[in-house]
ROVO-961334 format. One record per residue: residue in one letter; y, z, x of N, C-alpha, C in turn. Coordinates in steps of 0.1 Angstrom, whole numbers, padded with zeros to 4 digits, always signed. Atoms other than C-alpha are relative to their C-alpha. Layout:
aYZXYZXYZX ...
This chain:
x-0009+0009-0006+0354-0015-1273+0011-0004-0010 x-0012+0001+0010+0390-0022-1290-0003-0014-0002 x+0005+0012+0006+0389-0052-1305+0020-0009+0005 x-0012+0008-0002+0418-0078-1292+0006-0009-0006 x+0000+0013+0006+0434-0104-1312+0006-0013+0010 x-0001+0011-0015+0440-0139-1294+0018+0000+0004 x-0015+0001-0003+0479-0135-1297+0003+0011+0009 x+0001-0011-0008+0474-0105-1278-0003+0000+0018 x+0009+0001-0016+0455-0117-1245+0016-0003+0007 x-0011+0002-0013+0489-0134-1227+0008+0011-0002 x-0007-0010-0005+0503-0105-1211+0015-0004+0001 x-0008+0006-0006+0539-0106-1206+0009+0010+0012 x-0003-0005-0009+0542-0081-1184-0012+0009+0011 x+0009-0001-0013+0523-0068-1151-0006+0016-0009 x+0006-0010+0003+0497-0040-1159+0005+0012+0005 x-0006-0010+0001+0510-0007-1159-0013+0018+0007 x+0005-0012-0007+0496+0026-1135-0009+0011-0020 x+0002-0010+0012+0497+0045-1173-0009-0007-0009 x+0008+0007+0008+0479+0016-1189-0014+0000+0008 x+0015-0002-0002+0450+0020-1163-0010+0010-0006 x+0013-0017+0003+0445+0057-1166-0003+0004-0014 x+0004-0002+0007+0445+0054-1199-0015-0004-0011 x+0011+0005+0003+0413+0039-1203-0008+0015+0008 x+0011-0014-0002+0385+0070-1200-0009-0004+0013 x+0005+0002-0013+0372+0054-1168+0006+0005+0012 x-0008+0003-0014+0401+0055-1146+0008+0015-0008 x-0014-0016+0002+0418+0091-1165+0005+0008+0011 x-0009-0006-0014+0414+0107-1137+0002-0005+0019 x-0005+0006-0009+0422+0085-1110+0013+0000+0009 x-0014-0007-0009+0451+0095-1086+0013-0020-0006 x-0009+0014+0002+0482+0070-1090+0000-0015+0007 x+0004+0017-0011+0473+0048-1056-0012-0003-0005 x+0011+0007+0005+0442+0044-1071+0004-0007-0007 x-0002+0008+0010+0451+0031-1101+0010-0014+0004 x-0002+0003-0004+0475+0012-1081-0008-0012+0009 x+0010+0011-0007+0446-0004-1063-0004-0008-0009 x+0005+0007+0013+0425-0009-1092+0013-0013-0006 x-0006+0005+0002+0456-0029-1103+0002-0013+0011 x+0003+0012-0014+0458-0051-1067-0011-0009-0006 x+0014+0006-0001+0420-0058-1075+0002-0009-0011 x-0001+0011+0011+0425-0071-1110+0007-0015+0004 x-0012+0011-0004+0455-0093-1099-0012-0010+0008 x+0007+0010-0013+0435-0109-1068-0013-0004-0012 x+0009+0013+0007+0405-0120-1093+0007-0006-0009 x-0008+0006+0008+0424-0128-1115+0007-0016+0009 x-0003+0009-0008+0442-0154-1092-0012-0005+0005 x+0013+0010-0003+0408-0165-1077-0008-0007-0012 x+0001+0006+0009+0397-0172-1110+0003-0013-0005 x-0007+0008+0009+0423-0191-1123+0003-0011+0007 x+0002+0015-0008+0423-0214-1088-0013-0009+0001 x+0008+0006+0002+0389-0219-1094-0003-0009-0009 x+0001+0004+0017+0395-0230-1133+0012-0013+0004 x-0010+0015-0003+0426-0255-1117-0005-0008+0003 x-0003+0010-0008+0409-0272-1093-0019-0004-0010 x+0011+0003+0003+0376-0274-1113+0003-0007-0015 x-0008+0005+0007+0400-0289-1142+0006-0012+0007 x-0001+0009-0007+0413-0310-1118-0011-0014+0005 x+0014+0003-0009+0379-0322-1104-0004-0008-0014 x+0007+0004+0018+0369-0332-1146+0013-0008-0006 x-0013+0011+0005+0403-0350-1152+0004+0004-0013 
């Protein structure tokens, strides 16, 4: 696994079809796949991060 540094995690731009398939899981993955795969991240990603608001919320 590549090793990330913390300045690195905030993305500043949306994940990229080329950036999926380039990971050895998804190489050969058609483009609407990877396309999905990309949907899917997004949507947990957003349920996550409404769970982390309102449970931030909830703790003051």
């Amino acid at each position: 696994m590549k090793y990330i540094n913390k300045e690195d995690i905030t993305r500043k731009h949306d994940l990229t079809v080329e950036e999926v398939k380039s990971f050895p899981m998804f190489e050969n993955v058609t483009d609407e796949q990877a396309q999905e795969i990309i949907r899917t991240i997004r949507i947990f990603v957003e349920i996550a991060l409404d769970y982390y608001k309102k449970t931030e919320a909830k703790t003051g």
